[in-house]
C-alpha positions as CSV (number, residue, x, y, z in Angstrom):
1,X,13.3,8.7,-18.6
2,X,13.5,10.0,-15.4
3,X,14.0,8.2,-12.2
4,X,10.7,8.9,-10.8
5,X,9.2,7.5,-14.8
6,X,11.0,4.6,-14.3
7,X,10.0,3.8,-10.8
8,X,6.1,4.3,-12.3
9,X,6.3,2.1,-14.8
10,X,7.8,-0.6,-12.7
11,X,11.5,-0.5,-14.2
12,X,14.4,-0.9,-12.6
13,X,15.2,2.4,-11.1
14,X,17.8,4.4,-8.5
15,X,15.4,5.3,-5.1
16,X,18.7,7.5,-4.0
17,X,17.4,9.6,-7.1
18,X,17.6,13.3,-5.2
19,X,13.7,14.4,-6.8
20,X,12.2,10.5,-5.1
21,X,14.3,11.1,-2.0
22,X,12.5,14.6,-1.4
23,X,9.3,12.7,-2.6
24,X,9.9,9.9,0.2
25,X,11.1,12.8,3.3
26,X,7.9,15.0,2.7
27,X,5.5,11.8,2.9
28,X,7.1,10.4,6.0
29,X,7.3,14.0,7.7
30,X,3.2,14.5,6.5
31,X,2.5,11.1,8.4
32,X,4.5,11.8,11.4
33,X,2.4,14.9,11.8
34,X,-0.6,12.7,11.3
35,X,0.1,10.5,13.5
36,X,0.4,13.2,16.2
37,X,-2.8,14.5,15.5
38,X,-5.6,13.8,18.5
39,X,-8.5,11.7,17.1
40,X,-10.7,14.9,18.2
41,X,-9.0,17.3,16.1
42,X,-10.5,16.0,12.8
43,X,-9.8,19.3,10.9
44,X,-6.3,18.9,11.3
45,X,-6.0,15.4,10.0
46,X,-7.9,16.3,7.2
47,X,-5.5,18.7,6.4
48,X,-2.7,16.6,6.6
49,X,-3.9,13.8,4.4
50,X,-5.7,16.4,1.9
51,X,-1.7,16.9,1.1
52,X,-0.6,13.3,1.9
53,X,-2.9,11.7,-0.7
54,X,-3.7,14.2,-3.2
55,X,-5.2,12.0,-5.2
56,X,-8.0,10.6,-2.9
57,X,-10.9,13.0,-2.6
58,X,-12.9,11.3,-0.4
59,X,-10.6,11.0,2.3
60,X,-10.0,7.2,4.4
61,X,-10.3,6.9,8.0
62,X,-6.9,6.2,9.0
63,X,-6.2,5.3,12.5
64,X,-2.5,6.4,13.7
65,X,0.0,5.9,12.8
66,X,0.1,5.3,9.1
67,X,3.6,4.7,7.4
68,X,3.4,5.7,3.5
69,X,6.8,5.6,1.2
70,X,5.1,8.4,-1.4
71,X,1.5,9.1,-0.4
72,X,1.0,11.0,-3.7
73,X,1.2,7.2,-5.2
74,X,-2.0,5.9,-3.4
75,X,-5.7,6.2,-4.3
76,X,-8.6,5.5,-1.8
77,X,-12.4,4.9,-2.9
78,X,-14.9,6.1,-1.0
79,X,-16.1,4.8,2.7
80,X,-12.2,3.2,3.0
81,X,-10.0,2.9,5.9
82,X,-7.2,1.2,8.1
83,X,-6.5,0.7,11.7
84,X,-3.7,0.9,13.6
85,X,0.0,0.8,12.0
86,X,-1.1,0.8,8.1
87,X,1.6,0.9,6.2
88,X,1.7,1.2,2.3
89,X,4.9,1.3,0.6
90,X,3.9,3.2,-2.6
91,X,6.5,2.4,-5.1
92,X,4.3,1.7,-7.5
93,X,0.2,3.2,-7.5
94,X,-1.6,1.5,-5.1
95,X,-5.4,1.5,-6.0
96,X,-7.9,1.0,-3.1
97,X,-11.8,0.8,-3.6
98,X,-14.7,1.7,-2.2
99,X,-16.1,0.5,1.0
100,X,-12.6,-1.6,1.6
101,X,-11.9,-2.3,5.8
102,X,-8.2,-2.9,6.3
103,X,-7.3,-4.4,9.6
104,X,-4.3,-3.5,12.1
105,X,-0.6,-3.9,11.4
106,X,-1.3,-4.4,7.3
107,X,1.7,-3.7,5.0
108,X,1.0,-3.3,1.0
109,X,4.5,-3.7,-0.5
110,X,4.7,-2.4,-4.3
111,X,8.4,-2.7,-3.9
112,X,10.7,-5.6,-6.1
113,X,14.4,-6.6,-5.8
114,X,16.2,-8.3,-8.1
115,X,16.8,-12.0,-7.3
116,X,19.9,-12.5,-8.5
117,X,22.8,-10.3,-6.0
118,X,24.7,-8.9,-8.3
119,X,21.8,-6.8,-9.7
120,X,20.2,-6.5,-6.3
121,X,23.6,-5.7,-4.2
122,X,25.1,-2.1,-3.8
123,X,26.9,-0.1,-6.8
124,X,29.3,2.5,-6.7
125,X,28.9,5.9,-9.2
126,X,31.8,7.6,-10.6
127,X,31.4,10.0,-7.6
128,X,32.2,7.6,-4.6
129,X,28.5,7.3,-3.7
130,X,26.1,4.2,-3.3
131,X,23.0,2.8,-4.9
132,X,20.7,0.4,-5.2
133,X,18.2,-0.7,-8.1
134,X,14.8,-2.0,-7.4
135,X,11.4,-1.9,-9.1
136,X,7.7,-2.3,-8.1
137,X,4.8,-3.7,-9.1
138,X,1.4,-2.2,-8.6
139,X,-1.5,-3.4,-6.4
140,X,-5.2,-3.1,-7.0
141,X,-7.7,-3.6,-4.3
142,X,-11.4,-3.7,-5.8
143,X,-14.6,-2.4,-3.9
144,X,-16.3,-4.0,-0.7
145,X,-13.3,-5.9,0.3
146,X,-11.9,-6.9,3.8
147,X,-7.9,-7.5,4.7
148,X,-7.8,-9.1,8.4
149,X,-5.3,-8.1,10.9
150,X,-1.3,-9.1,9.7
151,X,-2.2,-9.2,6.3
152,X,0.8,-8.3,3.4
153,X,-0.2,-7.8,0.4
154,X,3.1,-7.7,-2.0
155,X,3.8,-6.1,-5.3
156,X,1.3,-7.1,-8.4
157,X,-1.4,-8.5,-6.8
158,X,-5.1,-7.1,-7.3
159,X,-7.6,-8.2,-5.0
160,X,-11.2,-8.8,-6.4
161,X,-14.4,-7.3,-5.4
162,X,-16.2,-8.3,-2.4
163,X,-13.1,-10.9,-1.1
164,X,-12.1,-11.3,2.8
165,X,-8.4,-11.8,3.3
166,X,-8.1,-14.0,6.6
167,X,-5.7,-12.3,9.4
168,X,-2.1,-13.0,9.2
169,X,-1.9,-13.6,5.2
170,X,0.5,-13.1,2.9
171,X,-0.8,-12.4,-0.6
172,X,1.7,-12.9,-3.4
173,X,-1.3,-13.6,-6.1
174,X,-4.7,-12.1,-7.4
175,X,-7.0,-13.4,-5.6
176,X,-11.0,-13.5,-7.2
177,X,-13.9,-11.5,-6.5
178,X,-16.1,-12.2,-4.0
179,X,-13.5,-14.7,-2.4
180,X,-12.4,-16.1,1.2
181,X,-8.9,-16.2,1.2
182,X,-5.9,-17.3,3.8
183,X,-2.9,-18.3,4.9
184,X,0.9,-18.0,4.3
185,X,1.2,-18.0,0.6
186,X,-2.6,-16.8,0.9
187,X,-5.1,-19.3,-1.0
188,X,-8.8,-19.0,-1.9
189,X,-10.5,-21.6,0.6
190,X,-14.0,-21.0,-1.1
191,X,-16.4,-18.2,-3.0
192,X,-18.4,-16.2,-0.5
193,X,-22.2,-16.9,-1.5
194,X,-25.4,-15.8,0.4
195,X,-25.2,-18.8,2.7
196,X,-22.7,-16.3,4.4
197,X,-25.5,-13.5,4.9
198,X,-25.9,-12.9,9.2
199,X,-29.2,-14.0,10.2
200,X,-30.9,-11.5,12.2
């Protein structure tokens, strides 16, 4: 297998691999640009993350700046988007839904290191140079859903359809559909019902 294989199907891998480490420099140069884009110069954005995220065809609004590891490794449904600072570390494929509002200054983390140091700590190869191993774990966000501002969302979790995350939350697990959810590990404080519909 490849580096790049191994990465995707959350084995321990080399990121110094030369073919991720080209991956990684065109993403981060394609959201730079992006993120010196003028909000009134939509065509240009468009172009950008037309080659950012090749695999979204309905493209998010994304409010600069954006930080992506990969790009390439993230999906967005239709009507999606993120404020300022989104950042999306796309180890792994990163699935967002329809219809999802993500808040400022949210990270999703796909990437894993091993817990014990001496898998996690620096190698040496036979030609002098220095590695790391790590792995990732995908995350799933489903349709309709809302992440707060501060909200992390790490490696492996899927978020059900139609949930709130509460601002400042960390999610290390799946949290249902149609839940409220919050704090630091982030915990489901009750099912959203149509008692919560606005009156107007």
């Amino acid at each position: 297998m490849t580096e790049k294989e191994k990465m995707l199907a959350g084995l321990l891998y080399d990121p110094s691999d030369p073919e991720l480490s080209a991956l990684r420099v065109k993403a981060r140069k394609l959201a730079r640009r992006y993120n010196q884009i003028d909000e009134d110069q939509p065509e240009q954005q468009e172009a950008v993350l037309r080659e950012l995220l090749p695999d979204t065809p309905f493209l998010p609004g994304l409010q600069a700046p954006v930080y992506f590891d990969y790009g390439c490794n993230t999906c967005f449904g239709r009507f999606s988007g993120a404020n300022f600072n989104f950042t999306c570390l796309d180890v792994c494929p990163v699935h967002i839904g329809n219809n999802v509002f993500i808040g400022p200054n949210v990270t999703l983390a796909t990437p894993m290191h091993p817990l014990l140091p001496e898998e996690r700590n620096a190698r040496q190869r036979s030609d002098g140079g220095y590695y790391n191993l790590e792995y990732a774990k995908p995350i799933m966000i489903g349709d309709d859903c809302w992440l707060a501002a501060n909200v992390v969302v790490c490696g492996g979790v899927t978020i059900g359809a139609g949930s709130v995350i509460g601002a400042g939350s960390v999610v290390t697990r799946d949290i249902p559909p149609h839940s409220l959810a919050a704090g630091n590990p982030c915990r489901v404080i009750r099912t959203l019902t149509d008692a919560d519909r606005m009156k107007q």
